[in-house]
N, C-alpha and C positions, 0 to 999 in steps of 0.2 A: 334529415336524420341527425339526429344531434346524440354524441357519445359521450358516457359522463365514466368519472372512476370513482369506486365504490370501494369502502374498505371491506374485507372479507378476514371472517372469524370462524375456525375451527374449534367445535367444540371437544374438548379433551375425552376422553373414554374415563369415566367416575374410577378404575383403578388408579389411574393416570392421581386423579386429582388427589388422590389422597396420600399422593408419594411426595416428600419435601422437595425442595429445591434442591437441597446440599445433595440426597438419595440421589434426584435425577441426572445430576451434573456427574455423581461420580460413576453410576452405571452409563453417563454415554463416553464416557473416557477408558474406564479400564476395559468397558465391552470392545475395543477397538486397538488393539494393540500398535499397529499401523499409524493409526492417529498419534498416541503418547507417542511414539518415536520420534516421529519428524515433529512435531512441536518441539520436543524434547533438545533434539538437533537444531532446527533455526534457532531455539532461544538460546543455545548457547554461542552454535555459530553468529548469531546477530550483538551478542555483547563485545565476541572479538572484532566486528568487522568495524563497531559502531566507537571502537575506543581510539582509533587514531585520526577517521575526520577530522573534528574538531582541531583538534592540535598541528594537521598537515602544513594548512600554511603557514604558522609559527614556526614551523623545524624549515620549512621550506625559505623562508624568508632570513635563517639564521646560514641557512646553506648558501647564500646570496642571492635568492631567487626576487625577480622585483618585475611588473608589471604583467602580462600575461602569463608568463611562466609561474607567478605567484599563484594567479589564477586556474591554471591548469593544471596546480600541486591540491587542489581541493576537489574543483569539479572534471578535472582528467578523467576520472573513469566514465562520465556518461560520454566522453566521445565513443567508448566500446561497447558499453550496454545498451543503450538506447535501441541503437540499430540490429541490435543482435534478438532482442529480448525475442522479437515476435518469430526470427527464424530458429530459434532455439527451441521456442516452444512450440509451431511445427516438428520439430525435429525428435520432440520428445515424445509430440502424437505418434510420430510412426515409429521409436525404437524405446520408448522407455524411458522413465521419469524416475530411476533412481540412480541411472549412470552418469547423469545429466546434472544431478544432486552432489555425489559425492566427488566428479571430474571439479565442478566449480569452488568443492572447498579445497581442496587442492590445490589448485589454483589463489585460493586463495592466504593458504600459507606459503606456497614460492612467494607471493606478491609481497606479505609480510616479513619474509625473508631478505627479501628484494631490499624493502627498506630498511633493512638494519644493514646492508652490504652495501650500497649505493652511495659510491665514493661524491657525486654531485648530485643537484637537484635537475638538471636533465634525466639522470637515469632513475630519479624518484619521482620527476612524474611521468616515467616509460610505467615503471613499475605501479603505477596509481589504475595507470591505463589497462595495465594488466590484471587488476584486481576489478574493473570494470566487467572483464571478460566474464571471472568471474562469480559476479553479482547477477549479470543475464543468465546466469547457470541455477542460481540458487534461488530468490526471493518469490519469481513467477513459477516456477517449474516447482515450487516446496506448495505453494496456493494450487497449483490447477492438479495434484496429486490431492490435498486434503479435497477440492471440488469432487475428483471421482470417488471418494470414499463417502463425504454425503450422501443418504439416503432421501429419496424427493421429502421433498416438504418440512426438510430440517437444515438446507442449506445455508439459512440465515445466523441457526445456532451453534454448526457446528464452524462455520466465518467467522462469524463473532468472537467463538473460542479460540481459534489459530491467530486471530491477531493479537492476542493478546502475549503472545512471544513475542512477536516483533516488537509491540510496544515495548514491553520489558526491557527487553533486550538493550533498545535505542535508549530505555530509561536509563539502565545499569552501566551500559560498558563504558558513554561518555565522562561520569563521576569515577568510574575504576581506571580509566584511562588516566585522566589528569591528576586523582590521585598516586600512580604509579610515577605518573614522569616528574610531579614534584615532589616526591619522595626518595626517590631512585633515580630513573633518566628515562630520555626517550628510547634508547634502544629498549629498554627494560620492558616499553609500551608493546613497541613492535614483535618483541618477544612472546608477549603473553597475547598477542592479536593471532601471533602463530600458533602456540599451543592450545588456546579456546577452539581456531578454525580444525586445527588436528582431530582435536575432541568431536567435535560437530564431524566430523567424516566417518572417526570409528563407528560410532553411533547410527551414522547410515550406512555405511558398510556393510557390518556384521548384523544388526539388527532390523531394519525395514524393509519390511516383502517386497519383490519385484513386481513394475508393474506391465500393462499389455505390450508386447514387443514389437504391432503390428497392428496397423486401423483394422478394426475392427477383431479382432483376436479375444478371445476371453481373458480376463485380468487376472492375473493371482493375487490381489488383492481382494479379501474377502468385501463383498457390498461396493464395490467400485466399478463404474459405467464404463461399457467399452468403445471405445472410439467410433468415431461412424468416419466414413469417408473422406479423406480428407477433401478440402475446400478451398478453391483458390483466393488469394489477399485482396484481390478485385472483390471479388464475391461478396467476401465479408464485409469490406467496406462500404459496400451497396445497403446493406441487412441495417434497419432504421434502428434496431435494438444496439446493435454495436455501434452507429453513429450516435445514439445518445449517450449512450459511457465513455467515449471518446471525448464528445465535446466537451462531458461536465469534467471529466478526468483533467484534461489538458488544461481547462478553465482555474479549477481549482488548484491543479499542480501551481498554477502561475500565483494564486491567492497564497495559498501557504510559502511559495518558495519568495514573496515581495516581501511576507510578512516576516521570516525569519532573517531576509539578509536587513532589515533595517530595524527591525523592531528595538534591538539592541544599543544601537548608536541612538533610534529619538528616545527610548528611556534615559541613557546615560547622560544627555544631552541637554533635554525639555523638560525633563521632570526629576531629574541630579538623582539617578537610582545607582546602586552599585551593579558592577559584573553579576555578582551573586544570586542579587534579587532579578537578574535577565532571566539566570537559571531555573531559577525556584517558580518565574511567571510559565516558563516553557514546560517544566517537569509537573507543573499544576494542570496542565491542558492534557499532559499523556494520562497520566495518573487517573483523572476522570475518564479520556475515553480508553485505555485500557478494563479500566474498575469496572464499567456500561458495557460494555461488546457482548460479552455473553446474554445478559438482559434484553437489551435491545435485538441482539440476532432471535431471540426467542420471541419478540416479539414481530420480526420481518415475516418469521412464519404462520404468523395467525395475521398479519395487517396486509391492508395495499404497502406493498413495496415502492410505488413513484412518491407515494404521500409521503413516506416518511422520508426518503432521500430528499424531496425537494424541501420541505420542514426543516429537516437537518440542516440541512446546506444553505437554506435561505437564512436561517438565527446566526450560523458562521459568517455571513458575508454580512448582516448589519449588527455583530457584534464587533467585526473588524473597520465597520463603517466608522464606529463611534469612536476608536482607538484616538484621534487625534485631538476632543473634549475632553479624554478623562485624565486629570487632572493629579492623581497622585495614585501611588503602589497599590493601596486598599482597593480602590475600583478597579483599577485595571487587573488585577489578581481574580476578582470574585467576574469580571469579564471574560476572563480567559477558562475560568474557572468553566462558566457558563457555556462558553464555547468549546470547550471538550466533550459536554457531555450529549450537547448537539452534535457533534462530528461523529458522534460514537451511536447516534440514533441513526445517522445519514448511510455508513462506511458497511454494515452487514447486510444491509437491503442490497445496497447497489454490488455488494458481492456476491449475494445470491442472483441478484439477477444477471450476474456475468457467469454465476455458476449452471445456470440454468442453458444459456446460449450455449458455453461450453461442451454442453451434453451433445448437441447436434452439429456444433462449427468444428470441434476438436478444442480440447479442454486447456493444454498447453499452448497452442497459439490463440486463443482468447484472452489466455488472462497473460500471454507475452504483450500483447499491444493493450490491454487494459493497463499494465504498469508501467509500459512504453511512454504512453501518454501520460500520467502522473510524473514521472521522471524529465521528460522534455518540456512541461509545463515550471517543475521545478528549477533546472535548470536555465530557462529562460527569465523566469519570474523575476531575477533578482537584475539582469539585464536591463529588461523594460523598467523595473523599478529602479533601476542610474540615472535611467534618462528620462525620467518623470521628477527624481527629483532634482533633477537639475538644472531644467526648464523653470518646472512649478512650486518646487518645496517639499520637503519630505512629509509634511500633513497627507498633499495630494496623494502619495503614495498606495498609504493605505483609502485612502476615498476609490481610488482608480481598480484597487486588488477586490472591492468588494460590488462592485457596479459589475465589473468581468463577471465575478464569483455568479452574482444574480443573472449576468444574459447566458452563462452556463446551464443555470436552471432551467431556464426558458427555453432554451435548445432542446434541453435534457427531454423536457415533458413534450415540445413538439415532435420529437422524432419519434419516444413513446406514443403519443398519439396516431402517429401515422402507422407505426405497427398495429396496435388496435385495429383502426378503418381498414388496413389493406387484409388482416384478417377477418375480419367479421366481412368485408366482399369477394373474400376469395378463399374458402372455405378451404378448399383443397389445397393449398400454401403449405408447407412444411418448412420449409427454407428458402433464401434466407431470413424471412419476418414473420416467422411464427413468435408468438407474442407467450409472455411466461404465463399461466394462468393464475399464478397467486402475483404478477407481478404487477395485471391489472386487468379485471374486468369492467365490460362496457354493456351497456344500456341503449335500447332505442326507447325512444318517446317522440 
């Protein structure tokens, strides 16, 4: 028996077609009130949280902070989130994903506070680690609420559209950030990371309906799925659908987090570019797959979903391949270019397909260990890319970030596969490898 994947196309209802794009995008937003809130909130909570990264271990480094503690003034907070993300977001399957929401920004203005009160760089990166906390409150838990508010068969557009805050977000706060501290200072930064995150709480507070307080409970979230049973971390890790997001997740975390801790130093380095134009290559990659998310999620909805992720993902990883040929700013700009708008074809499929698993695994611990693993892939990425470059060269680097990227792929599509085979011979399967039906159909011949 040989099983093949077919792409699948929904034909629109002729009212449908004859509505524009701009019509249909603004009726799926203002019909959803739920929706504009929490977008409304992560975009702005994400400009605060995204404005003092950058700048940490500079303030850290000025506070005397110098070899791992340097290190621990940036990536400090994943020793909290990482491990948290996936128990958090269980924890939100059974009590609710808006206490979860507004507790983390909270938190996230003490942490901000933190660093403008933090007489040494020990108690700034206590306080990093504490903004860690929480980030596993807000990023997964703000994704697997917009998941139960998707309606089947539009989970890839209304994905599409929710990342496109975050992208913003990452766009905007790191430029308003360093404009602030060399204008003014860094407390001033920290300041306004506090007052953004404050803004992003009222906004969930007072305005975003609560959601199911109890698996399986009915939602007071209009159009939002109610939890089914929760399901032990064993379990899921069994279920081949969650083993292929996992793998490509982790893969590619590792691809993007090599790619940003060096891309910088062999531009300035290899090819004599300024700071500037690092920026402008990095803001050119969001910029595209922000601009695409919505497009492309609308298209996850009418295509195979493994096609396009593995598409996606494979143009990212041999456009990252060629990084160390291309020769001056112009190419590598219109490369990067190139690879946003693939990353932004890849990124709504493979969210709907976590949206889809969520409906039956529980929605918050799905997509806690789907960012779990993007986050620990990142944070390691730049590790293994030390010590590859320092064996082999920083060329190899990225050579190494996009070979991983591709046997991601290949994971990705064989775990997919096996969900397929094990449903199409075991009919009765429900969980955990019930397979998406738009995510891929199969064929005997």
């Amino acid at each position: 028996m040989t099983i093949i994947f077919i792409m699948t196309h929904q034909e629109p209802s002729p009212d449908i077609t004859r509505v524009s794009f701009r019509a249909r995008l603004a009726r799926l937003v203002v019909a959803n009130r739920a929706f504009v809130v929490v977008w409304l909130a992560l975009f702005i909570a994400i400009i605060g949280i995204s404005m003092v990264s950058p700048l940490m271990p500079v303030f850290a480094e000025k506070m005397g902070a110098s070899g791992i503690w340097l290190g621990l003034a940036f990536s400090g907070f994943a020793l909290s989130q990482i491990p948290l993300m996936p128990v958090i977001g269980r924890l939100s399957d059974r009590y609710g994903k808006k206490r979860f929401l507004w507790m983390g920004l909270l938190i996230y203005t003490a942490a901000a506070l933190g660093y403008f009160w933090a007489p040494g760089y020990h108690e700034l990166v206590l306080f990093r680690i504490l903004s860690g906390v929480g980030a596993s409150m807000v990023i997964p838990i703000a994704f697997s609420y917009v998941g139960e508010l998707a309606p089947k068969d539009y989970e890839g557009r209304y994905m599409g559209l929710f990342t496109i805050a975050m992208i913003a977000g990452f766009g905007i706060g790191p430029v308003l950030g360093g404009v602030i501290h060399d204008n003014i200072s860094m407390d001033a930064t920290f300041i306004s990371m506090a007052i953004f995150s404050i803004l992003g709480f009222l906004v969930i507070f007072f305005f975003l309906p609560a959601t199911s307080t109890a698996p399986g409970a009915p939602s007071s979230v209009e159009g939002a799925r109610p939890e089914e049973p929760a399901t032990s971390f064993l379990s899921m890790l069994k279920d081949s659908t969650i083993q292929g997001v996992i793998a490509l997740q982790l893969t590619f975390g590792l691809l993007f987090g090599t790619v940003l801790a060096f891309i910088g130093v062999w531009m300035t380095t290899t090819i004599d570019t300024s700071v500037a134009q690092v920026g402008i290559l990095l803001s050119a990659r969001s910029i595209m797959n922000g601009a695409l998310s919505y497009p492309f999620g609308w298209l996850a909805d009418n295509m195979n979903r493994v096609i396009l992720v593995s598409v996606g993902m494979g143009m990212v990883a041999v456009g990252t391949f060629t990084i160390p040929w291309l020769g001056n700013f112009g190419i590598l700009l219109a490369v990067f270019v190139v690879i946003g708008i693939f990353e932004s074809m890849a990124m709504p499929s493979l969210n709907a397909i976590t949206v889809e698993k969520g409906r039956i695994l529980g929605m918050g611990t799905v997509m806690g260990m789907f960012n779990m693993a993007m986050s620990l892939g990142l944070v390691t990425g730049s590790m293994v890319g030390g010590v590859i470059e320092t064996s082999m060269g920083i060329d190899a680097v990225f050579r190494f970030a996009a070979v991983l990227g591709l046997v991601g792929i290949v994971a990705f599509n064989a775990f997919m596969f096996r969900s397929t085979r094990l449903s199409r011979n075991n009919p009765a399967i429900t969980q955990p490898d019930t397979p998406d039906p738009k995510t891929h159909e199969s064929t005997d011949s």
